[in-house]
N, C-alpha and C positions, 0 to 999 in steps of 0.2 A: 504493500500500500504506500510506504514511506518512497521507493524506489519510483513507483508511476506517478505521485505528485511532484516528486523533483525532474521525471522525463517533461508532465505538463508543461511547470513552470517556464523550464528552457525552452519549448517549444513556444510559449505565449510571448516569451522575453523576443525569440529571434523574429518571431513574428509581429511584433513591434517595431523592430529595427527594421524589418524589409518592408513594413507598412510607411514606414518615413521616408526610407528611399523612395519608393512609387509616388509618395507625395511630393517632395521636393524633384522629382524628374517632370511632375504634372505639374508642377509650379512654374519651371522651364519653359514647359510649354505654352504657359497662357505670356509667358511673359514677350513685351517684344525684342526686337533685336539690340536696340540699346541697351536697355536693362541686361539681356546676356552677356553683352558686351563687357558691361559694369561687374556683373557677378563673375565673371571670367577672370576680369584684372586685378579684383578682391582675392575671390582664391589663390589665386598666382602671388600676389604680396603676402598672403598669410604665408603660404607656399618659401619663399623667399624670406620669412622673418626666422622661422621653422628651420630651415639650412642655415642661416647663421648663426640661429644659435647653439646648434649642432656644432659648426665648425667653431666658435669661442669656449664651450664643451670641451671638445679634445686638447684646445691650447690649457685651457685653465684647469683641466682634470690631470694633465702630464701623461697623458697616455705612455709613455716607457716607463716612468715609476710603475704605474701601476701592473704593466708587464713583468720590469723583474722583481716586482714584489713575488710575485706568480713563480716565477721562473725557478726560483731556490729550491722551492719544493713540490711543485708541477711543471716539470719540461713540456712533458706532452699537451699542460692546459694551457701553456705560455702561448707553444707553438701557436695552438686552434685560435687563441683570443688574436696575435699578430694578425693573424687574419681577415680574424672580423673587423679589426678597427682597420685593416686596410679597405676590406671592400667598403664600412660604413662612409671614410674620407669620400672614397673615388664615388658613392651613388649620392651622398650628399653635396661634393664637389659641382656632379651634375645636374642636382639638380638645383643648384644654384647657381648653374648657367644657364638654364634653361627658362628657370623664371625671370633674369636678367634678360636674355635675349628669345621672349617669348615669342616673339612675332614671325622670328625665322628659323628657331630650333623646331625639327621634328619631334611630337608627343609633346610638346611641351608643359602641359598640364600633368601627364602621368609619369615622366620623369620628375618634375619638380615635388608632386606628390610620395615620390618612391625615395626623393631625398628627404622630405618632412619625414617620414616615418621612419627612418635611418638615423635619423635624428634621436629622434624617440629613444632607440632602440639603444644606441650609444649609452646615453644618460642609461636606462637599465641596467644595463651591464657593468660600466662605471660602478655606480653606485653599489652596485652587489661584491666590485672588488674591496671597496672600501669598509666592506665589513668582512674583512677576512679573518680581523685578528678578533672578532668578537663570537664569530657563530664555524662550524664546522663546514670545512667543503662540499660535504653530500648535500646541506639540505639549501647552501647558497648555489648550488647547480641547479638545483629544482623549483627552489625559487624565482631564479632567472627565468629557466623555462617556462614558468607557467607565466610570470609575468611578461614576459615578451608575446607568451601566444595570447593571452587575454587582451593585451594592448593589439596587438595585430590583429585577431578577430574583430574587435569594434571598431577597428580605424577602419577595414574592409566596409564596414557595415557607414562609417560616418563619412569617408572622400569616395567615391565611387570613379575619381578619376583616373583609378588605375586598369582600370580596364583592359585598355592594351595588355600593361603588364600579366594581367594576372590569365587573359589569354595566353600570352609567349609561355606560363609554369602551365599552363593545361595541357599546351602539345608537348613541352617537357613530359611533363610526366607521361604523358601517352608515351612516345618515344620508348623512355624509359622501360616502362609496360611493356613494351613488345621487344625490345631486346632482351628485358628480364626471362619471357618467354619462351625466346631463342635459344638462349643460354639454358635453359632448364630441360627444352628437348635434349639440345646436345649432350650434356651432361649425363641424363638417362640414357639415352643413346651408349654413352662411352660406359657408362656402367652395367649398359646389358650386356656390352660386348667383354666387360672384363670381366663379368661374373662367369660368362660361358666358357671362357677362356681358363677361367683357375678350377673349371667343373672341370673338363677336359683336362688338365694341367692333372689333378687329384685323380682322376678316375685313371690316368696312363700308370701313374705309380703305385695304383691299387694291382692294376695288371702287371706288373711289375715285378711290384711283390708275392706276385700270386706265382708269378711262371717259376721266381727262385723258388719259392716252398714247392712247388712241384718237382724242380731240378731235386730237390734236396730226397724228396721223397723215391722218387725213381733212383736217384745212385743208394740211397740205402738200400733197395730191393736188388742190388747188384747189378743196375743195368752198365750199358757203355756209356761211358761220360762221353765219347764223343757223338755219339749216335745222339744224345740226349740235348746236348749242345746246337746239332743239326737242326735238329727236328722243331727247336724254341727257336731260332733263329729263322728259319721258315717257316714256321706253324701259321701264317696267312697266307700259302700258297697248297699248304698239303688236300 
């Protein structure tokens, strides 16, 4: 009972969120081209306020402190984070040239959005380094995650101008799908072929061992060891 009122709940929550999209997309619509025009260059400077303060962020947080704090006794979590704060720089970088030069950059709306929420994303992480020396690394990894996906869920649900974007992860991941697939024939594939292979492998040295105990048994009955030898050596032609 406890389980399907919390399924409800989320389902009435998402369904609120998707009820406001449809509405601000209708809102779009009665509106005229100026007014678009306005709400376009509005978003875009939010857009734009969002990456700078992303990138004042990474100066004023010291992004390598907070790496080799990491680094002394997670290599491997140093390496990952390097990462992220590169890609964060490079999507928020662009997308604060794209709300600068909106009028001529490609996407311009859903890269500059893609850097607002890199933005975001930054400051989470950040801030979850900063509490390294108070709380345990298991539960400040989980923490992260969930707060990054809770914040990226509702951003999906609040700028809708990622669209592009969030097209280009759909055929990703399709892609991905069907090479997964690929890979998983083959694989089966190599494994039928190895299994039959070690059956045959095992079943030669059953016969194997079987023709010695025969040899063994025929020379105890005083046969001729060479005749005996003969006959195991061609015994698929007799």
């Amino acid at each position: 009972m406890a389980l399907q009122s919390a399924v409800d709940s989320m389902h009435r929550i998402f369904s609120d969120l998707n009820k406001s999209r449809m509405e601000y997309e209708e809102t779009l619509k009665n509106m005229s081209e100026e007014e678009v025009k306005q709400e376009y260059t509005k978003r875009l400077d939010e857009y734009k306020s969002m990456c700078l303060g992303g990138v004042t962020s990474m100066l004023w947080k010291d992004t390598y402190s907070l790496i080799k704090k990491l680094h002394g006794d997670y290599p491997l979590a140093a390496a990952i984070s390097s990462m992220f704060f590169l890609l964060a720089l490079l999507f928020i970088l662009l997308g604060l040239a794209a709300s600068t030069f909106s009028r001529s950059a490609p996407y311009a709306m859903a890269i500059a959005g893609n850097g607002g929420l890199w933005s975001v994303l930054f400051v989470i992480v950040a801030a979850h380094f900063e509490m390294m020396e108070f709380l345990p690394m298991a539960l400040l990894f989980i923490s992260c995650v969930m707060f990054s996906t809770i914040f990226t869920v509702y951003w999906h649900f609040c700028a809708r101008d990622l669209k592009f974007l969030l097209t280009i992860v759909k055929y990703l991941f399709k892609i991905l799908h069907i090479l997964w697939c690929r890979f998983k024939a083959i694989f089966r594939y190599l494994g039928v072929k190895v299994m039959h292979f070690t059956q045959r492998k095992a079943s030669a040295q059953q016969n194997h061992a079987g023709d010695i105990a025969l040899c063994d048994i025929l020379l105890a009955e005083d046969g001729s060891s060479d005749e005996i030898v003969w006959r195991q050596q061609n015994r698929h032609f007799l």
